[in-house]
Every structure is written in structure tokens, then in C-alpha cells.
C-alpha positions as CSV (number, residue, x, y, z in Angstrom):
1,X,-7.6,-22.3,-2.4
2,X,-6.1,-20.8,-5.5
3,X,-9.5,-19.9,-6.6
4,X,-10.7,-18.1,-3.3
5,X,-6.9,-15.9,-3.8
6,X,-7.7,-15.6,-7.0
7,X,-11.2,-13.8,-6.5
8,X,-9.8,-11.8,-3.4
9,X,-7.3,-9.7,-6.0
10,X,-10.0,-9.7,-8.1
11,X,-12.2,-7.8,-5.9
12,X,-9.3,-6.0,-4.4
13,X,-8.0,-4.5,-8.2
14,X,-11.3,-4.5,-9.2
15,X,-13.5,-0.5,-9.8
16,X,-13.6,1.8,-11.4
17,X,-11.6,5.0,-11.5
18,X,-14.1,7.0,-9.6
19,X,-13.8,4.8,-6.7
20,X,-10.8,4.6,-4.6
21,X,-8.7,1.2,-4.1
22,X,-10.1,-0.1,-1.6
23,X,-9.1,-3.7,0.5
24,X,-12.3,-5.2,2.1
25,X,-9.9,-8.2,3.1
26,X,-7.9,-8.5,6.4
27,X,-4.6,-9.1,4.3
28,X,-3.7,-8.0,0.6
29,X,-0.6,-8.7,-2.1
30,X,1.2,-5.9,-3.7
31,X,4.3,-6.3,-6.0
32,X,7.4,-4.0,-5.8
33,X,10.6,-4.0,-8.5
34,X,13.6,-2.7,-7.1
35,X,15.4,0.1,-8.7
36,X,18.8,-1.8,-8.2
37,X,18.6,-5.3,-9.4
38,X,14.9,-5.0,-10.7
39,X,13.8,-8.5,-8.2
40,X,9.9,-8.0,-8.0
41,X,9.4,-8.7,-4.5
42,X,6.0,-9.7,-3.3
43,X,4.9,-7.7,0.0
44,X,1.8,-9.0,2.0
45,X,0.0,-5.8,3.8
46,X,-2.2,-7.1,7.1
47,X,-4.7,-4.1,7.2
48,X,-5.0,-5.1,10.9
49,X,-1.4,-5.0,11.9
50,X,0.6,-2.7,10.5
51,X,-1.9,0.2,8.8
52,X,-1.9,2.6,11.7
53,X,-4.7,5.1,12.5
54,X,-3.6,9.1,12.2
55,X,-5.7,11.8,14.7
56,X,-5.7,15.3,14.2
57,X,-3.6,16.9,16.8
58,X,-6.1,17.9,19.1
59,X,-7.9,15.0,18.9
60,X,-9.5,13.6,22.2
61,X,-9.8,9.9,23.4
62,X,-12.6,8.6,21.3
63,X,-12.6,10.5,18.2
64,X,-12.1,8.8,14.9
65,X,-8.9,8.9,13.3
66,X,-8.4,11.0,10.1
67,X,-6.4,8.9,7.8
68,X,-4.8,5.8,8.6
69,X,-0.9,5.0,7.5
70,X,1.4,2.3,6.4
71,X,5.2,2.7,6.1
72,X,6.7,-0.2,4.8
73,X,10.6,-0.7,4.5
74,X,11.7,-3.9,2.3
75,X,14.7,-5.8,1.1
76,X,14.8,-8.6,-2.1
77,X,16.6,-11.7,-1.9
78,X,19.2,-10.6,-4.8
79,X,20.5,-7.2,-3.0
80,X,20.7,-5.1,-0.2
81,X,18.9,-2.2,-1.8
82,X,16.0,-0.9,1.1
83,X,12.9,0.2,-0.4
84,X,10.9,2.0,1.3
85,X,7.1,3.2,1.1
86,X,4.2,4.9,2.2
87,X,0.7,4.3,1.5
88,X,-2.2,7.1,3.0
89,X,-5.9,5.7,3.6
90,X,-8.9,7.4,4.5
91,X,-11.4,6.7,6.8
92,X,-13.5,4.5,4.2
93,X,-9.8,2.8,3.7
94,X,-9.3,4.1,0.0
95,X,-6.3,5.3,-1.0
96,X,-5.4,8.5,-0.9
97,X,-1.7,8.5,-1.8
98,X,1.3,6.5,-2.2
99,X,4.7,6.8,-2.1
100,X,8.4,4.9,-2.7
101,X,11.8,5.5,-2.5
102,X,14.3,2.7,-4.1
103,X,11.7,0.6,-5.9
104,X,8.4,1.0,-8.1
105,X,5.0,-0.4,-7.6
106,X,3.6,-3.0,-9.8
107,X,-0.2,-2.2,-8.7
108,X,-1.6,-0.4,-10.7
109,X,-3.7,1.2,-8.5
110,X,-0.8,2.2,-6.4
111,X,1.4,3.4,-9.3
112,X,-1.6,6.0,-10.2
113,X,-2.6,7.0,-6.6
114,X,1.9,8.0,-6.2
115,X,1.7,11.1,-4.8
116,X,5.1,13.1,-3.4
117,X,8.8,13.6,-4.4
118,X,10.0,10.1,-3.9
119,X,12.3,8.2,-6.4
120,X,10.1,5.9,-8.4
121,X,12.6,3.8,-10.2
């Protein structure tokens, strides 16, 4: 079992920087470090559950959606400091931009892609 985790971050941290981060598993890890108490709290993300699909406003039932969207609000075990953040997909599921408030990403991918005013530390 280890093994078969172990090659699923491979393949999800794994490109180059021309290609965008990219999840071609149902369910991925990221690690977070809050600002307050710096815990590193682990966060699983299920693609299928909680990455929402964004349509252009005058979109009509059956068009594709434009970007798809995860807001994400966490709390560590040590305080009561809410983190909160925001990754933006495309349509192919790369990343586009990321965002947090109260915490910073230990991904790298997800450190470079930070997009945005948000506290990073």
C-alpha cells in the first residue's frame, strides 16, 4: 500500500514547469503550516467531491464549465487559527492559481502557482 501512495505523489508532483500541476487521481495530499503555531496539517482534496465546476454567466444547460474551484477552510489540532484557501483549475484540471489566508503551502507546486493578495505566512 505504501508503495502505490508513494507512486501516486510521485506522479502527482511530478513535470515539468511547462506543464501545469495536474491530479490524474480521484483524491490527493497537500500539506499546510499554519501562520500561528506553525502545526503542518495534512489536507486530503477529493477532486470528485469538493472541486466545484465555474460557468460563464451566460452559460446554458450543457456547456462545459470554465474553471473548476476548491475553497477549503482548515483548523490544526494545536490552535484555533482558521486557514483558509483557494485553489483555481482549468478545464484540463491544472492549476491556474492558488491562494491562502492564515497558513502557507508546503506543495511546491502550489506555493509557485499563489496567485492574489492573501497572507502567506
Amino acid at each position: 500500500m505504501f508503495e502505490k501512495l508513494k507512486e501516486a505523489i510521485g506522479r502527482l508532483l511530478s513535470g515539468s514547469a511547462e506543464e501545469p500541476f495536474t491530479c490524474d487521481t480521484r483524491t490527493f495530499d497537500l500539506k499546510i503550516k499554519c501562520a500561528k503555531c506553525g502545526e503542518v496539517i495534512p489536507v486530503r482534496i477529493d477532486r470528485d467531491h469538493e472541486i466545484q465546476p465555474q460557468y460563464d454567466e451566460d452559460a446554458e444547460e450543457g456547456d462545459q464549465p470554465t474553471e473548476w474551484l476548491l475553497h477549503k477552510e482548515i483548523v490544526g489540532a494545536n490552535c484555533q487559527n482558521i486557514i483558509h484557501f483557494t485553489l483555481r483549475f482549468g478545464c484540463d484540471h491544472g492549476l491556474m492559481s492558488s491562494s491562502i489566508e492564515g497558513g502557507e503551502f508546503l506543495t511546491p507546486e502550489l506555493e509557485a502557482g499563489r496567485h492574489g493578495s492573501g497572507e502567506d505566512t
